[in-house]
C-alpha positions as CSV (number, residue, x, y, z in Angstrom):
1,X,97.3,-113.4,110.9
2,X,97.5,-113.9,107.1
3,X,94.6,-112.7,105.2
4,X,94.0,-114.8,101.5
5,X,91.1,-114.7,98.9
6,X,89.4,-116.7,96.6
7,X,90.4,-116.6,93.4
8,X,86.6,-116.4,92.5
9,X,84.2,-114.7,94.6
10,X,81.3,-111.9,95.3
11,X,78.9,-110.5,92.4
12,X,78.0,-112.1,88.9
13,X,76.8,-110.6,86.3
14,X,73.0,-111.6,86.4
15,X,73.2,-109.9,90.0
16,X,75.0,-106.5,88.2
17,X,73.2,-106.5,85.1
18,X,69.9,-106.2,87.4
19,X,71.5,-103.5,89.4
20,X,72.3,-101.5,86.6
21,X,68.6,-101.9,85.6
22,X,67.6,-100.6,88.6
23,X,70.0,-97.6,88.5
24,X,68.4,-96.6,85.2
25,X,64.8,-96.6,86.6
26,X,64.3,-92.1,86.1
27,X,61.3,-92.3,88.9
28,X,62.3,-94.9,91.6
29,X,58.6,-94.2,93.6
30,X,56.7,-95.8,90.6
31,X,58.4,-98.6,90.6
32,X,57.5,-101.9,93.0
33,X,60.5,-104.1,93.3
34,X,58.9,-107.9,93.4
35,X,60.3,-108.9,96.1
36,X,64.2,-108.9,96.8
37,X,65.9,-107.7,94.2
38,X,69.3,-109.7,95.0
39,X,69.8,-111.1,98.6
40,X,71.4,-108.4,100.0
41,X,70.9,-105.9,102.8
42,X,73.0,-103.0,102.0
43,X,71.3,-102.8,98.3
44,X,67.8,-103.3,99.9
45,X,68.6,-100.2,102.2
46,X,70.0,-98.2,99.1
47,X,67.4,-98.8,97.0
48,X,64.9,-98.5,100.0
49,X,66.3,-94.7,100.1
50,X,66.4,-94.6,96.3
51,X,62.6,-94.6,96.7
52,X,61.2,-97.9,95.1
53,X,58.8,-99.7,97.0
54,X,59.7,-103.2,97.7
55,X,57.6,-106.2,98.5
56,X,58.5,-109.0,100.6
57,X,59.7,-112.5,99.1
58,X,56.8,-113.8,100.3
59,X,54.2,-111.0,99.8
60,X,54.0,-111.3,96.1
61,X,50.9,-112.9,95.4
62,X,49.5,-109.3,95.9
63,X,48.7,-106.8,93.4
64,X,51.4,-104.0,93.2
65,X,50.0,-100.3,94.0
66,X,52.6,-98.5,91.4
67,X,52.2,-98.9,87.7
68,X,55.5,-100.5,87.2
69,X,56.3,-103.5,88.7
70,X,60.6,-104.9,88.6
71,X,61.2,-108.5,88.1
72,X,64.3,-109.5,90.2
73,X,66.8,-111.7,89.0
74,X,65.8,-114.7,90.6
75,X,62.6,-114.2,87.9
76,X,59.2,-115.3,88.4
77,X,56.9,-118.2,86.8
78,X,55.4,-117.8,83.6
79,X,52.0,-117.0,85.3
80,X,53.1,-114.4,87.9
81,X,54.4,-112.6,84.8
82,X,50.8,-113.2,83.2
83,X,49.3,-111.8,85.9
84,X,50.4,-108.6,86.1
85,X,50.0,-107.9,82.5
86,X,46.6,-108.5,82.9
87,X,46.5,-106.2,86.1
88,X,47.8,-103.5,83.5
89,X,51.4,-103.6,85.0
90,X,54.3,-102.2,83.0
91,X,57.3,-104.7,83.4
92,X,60.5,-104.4,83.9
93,X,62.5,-107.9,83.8
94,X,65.9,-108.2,85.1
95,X,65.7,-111.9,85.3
96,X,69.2,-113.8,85.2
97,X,69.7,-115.3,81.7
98,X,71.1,-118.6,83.6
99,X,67.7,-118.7,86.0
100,X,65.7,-118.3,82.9
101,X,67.7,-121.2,81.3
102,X,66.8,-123.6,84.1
103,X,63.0,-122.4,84.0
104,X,63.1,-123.3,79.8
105,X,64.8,-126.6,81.1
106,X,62.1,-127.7,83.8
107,X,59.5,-126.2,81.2
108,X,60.3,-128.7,78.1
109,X,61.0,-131.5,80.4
110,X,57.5,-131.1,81.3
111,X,56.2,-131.0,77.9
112,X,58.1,-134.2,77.5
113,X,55.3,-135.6,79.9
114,X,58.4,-135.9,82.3
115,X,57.8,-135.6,86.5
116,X,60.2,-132.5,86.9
117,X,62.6,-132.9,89.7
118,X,63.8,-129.9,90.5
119,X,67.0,-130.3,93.1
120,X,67.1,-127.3,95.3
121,X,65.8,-125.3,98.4
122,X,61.8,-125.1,98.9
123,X,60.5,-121.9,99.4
124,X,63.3,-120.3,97.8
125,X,62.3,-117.3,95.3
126,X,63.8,-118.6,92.2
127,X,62.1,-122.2,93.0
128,X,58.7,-120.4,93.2
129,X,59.2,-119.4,90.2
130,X,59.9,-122.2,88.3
131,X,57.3,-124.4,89.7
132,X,54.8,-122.5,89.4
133,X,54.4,-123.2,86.2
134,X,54.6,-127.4,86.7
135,X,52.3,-129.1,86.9
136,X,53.9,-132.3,88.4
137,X,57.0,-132.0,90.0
138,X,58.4,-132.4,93.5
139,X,61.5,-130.1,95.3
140,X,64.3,-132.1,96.4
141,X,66.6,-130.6,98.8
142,X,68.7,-133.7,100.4
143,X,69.2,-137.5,99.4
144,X,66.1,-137.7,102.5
145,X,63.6,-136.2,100.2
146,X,64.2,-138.9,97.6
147,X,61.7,-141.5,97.1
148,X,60.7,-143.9,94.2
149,X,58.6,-141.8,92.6
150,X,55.2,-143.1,90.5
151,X,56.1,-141.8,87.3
152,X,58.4,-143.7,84.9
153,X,59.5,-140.9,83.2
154,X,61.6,-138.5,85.2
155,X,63.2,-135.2,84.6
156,X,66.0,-133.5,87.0
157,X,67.1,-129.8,86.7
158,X,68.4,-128.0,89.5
159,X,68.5,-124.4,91.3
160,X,71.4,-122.5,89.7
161,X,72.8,-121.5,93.2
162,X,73.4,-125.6,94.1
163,X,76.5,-127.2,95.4
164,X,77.7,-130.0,92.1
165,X,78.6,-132.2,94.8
166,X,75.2,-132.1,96.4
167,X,73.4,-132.3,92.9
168,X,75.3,-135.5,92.2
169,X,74.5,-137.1,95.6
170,X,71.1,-136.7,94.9
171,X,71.0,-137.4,91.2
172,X,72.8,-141.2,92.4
173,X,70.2,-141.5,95.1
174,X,67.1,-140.9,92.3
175,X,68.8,-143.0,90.0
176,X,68.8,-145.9,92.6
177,X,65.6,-145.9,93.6
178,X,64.0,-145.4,90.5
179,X,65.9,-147.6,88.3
180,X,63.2,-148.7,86.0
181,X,62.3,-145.6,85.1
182,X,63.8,-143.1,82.2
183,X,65.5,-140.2,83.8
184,X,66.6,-137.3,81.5
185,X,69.0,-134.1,83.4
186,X,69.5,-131.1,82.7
187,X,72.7,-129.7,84.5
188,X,71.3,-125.7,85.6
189,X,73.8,-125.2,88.2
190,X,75.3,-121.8,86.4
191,X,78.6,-121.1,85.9
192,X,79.7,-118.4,88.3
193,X,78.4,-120.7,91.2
194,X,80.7,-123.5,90.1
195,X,83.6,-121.5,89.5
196,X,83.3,-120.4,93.3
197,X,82.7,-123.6,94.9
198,X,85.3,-124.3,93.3
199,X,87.6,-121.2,94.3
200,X,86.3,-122.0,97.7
201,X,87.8,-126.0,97.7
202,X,91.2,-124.7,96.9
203,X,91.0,-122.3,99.5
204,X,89.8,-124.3,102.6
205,X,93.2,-126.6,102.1
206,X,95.2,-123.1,102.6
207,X,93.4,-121.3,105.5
208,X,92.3,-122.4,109.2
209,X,89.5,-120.5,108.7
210,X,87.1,-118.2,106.6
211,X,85.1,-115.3,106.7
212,X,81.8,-115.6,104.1
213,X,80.4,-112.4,102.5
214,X,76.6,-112.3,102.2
215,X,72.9,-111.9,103.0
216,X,71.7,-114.1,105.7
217,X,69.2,-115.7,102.8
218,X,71.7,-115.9,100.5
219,X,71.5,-119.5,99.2
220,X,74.5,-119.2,97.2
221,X,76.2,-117.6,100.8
222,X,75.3,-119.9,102.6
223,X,76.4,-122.8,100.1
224,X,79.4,-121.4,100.6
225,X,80.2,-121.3,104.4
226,X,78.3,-125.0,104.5
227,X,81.3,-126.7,102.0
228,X,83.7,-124.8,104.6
229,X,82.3,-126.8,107.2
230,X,82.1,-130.5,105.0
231,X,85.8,-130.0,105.0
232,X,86.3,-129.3,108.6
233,X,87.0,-125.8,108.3
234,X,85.1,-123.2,110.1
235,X,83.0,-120.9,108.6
236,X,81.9,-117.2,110.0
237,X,78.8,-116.0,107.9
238,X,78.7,-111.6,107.7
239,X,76.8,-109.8,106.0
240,X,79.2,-106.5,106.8
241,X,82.8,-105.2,107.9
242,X,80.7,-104.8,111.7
243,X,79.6,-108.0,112.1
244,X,83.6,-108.6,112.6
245,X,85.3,-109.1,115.9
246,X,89.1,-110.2,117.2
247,X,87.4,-112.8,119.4
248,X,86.1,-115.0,116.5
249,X,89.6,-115.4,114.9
250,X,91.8,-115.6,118.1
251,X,94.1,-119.2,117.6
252,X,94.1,-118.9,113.6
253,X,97.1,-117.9,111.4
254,X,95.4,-117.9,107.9
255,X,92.1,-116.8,107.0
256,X,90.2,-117.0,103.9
257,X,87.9,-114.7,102.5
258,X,84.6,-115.3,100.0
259,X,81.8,-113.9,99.4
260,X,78.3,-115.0,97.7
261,X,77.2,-113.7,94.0
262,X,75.0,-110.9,95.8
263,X,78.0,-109.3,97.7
264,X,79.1,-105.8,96.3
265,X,82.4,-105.1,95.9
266,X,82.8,-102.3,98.4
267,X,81.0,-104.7,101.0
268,X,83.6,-107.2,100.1
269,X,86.4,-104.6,100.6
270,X,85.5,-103.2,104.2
271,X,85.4,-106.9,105.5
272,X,88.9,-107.2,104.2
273,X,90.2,-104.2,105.2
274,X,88.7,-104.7,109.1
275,X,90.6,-108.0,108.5
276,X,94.0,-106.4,107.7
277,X,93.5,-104.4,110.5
278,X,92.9,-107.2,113.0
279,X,95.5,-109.0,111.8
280,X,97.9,-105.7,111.8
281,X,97.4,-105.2,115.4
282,X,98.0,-107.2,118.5
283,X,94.1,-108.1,118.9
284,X,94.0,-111.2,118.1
285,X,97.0,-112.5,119.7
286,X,96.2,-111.7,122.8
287,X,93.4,-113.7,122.9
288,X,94.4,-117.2,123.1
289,X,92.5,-120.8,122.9
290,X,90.3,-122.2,120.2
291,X,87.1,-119.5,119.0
292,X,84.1,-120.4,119.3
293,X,82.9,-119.9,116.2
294,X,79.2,-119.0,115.3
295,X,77.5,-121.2,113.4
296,X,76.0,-120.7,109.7
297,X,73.5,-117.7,109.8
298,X,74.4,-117.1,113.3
299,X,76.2,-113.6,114.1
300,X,75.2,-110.2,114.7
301,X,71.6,-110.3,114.9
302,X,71.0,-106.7,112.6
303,X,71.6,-106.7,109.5
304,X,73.9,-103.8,108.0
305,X,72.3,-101.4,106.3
306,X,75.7,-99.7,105.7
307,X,74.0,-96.5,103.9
């Protein structure tokens, strides 16, 4: 079994810039992360033991107990930031220039009188935050969502974590059925997410298969390991070396490797090296017939914390 990785893959630099933040931090235990800091487990457990208290992506409507409160780099809206100053909450903002770019974006489409439509995943944290400071917009996550919408003026920006294939799909489907109305985009899709979906077309015409490098709410991960699929390649979604085992690859020859903008380097290196040693031994030919794959998000049910 031959192991190959994508030319572009695992952490950019909003992701390390807000790490590096957070490694500066002299009292870790009067600090409240807001929410995730990036989307992945084995930071959340080291900065878990680091001492910072951490609230939940969806538990941050509440008001932080410690005095210092730590923006992640997915950001916040304009009026979470508010809020907290007015609470009397110092700030610390490791917002990711490119997220903070797409927020400006919505923001003076908006003050163009413009219905913002902003193409990306509902819920998500770095959505939240740039709604919340709309006032007329709607999320669009799939050509479905579309409609004809009543406004005549129309704005599109987009998460920064969303497939350009996807965006234009859906841009095409606004434009057709709204096509009396003047629509004005803003491409926000940042440039390390481009360069690896990118990375990650070459490498499904080289591989029969490939292992994706992530947290389970990764968007960007899971962006990944869903283009794998569009091309008929399988995709196995990890979030550590463990979550690897000889049945899954039993039947391929060449399997790619990739890994979402949150993925540490070292994470990134154990998966490859537990793949070099699979493919070393005699594991995985002895095992014979097709894998059954698990599907996006499927896997080892606990995360790993590897401490």
């Amino acid at each position: 079994m031959k192991i190959i990785r994508a030319e572009e893959m695992g952490m950019c630099f909003g992701v390390r810039d807000a790490l590096q933040i957070a490694d500066q931090v002299n009292d870790p235990t009067q600090v409240t992360i807001h929410g995730e800091l990036v989307h992945n487990p084995r930071v959340i457990h080291q900065l878990d033991v680091a001492g910072f208290v951490q609230s939940s992506e969806t538990g941050r409507d509440a008001d932080p107990e410690t005095p210092v409160v730590l923006i992640t780099a997915h950001g916040v809206s304009n009026r979470e930031r508010e809020r907290l100053n007015s609470i009397g909450k110092q700030v610390i903002d490791t917002t990711c220039p490119l997220v903070r770019r797409a927020h400006d974006a919505a923001m003076q489409l908006a003050a163009e009188g413009r219905h913002v439509l902003l193409i990306g995943k509902p819920g998500h944290v770095e959505v939240q935050g740039i709604v919340e400071d709309l006032g007329s917009y709607d999320v669009v996550a799939d050509i479905k969502m579309v409609k004809q919408y009543e406004s005549k003026l129309l704005g599109i920006v987009c998460q920064t974590t969303m497939p350009s294939c996807l965006l234009a799909e859906i841009r095409e489907e606004i434009t057709a059925r709204n096509n009396e109305a003047d629509i004005k985009f803003v491409d926000t899709v940042c440039h390390p997410t481009k360069r690896r979906q990118a990375a990650m077309l070459d490498l499904v015409k080289r591989v029969d298969a490939v292992v994706v490098v992530g947290g389970r709410n990764s968007n960007n991960t899971r962006r990944l390991a869903d283009l794998c699929h569009q091309h008929g390649v399988p995709a196995l979604h990890v979030t550590c070396a463990d979550e690897l085992t000889d049945q899954w690859f039993a039947g391929f020859e060449v399997i790619g490797l990739t890994a979402g903008t949150s993925t540490l380097d070292s994470t990134i290196q154990a998966v490859e090296d537990r793949l070099e040693r699979l493919a070393s031994s005699d594991m995985v030919a002895k095992n014979s017939g097709y894998p059954s794959m698990p599907s996006v998000g499927q896997g080892v049910q606990a995360e790993c914390s590897e401490s």
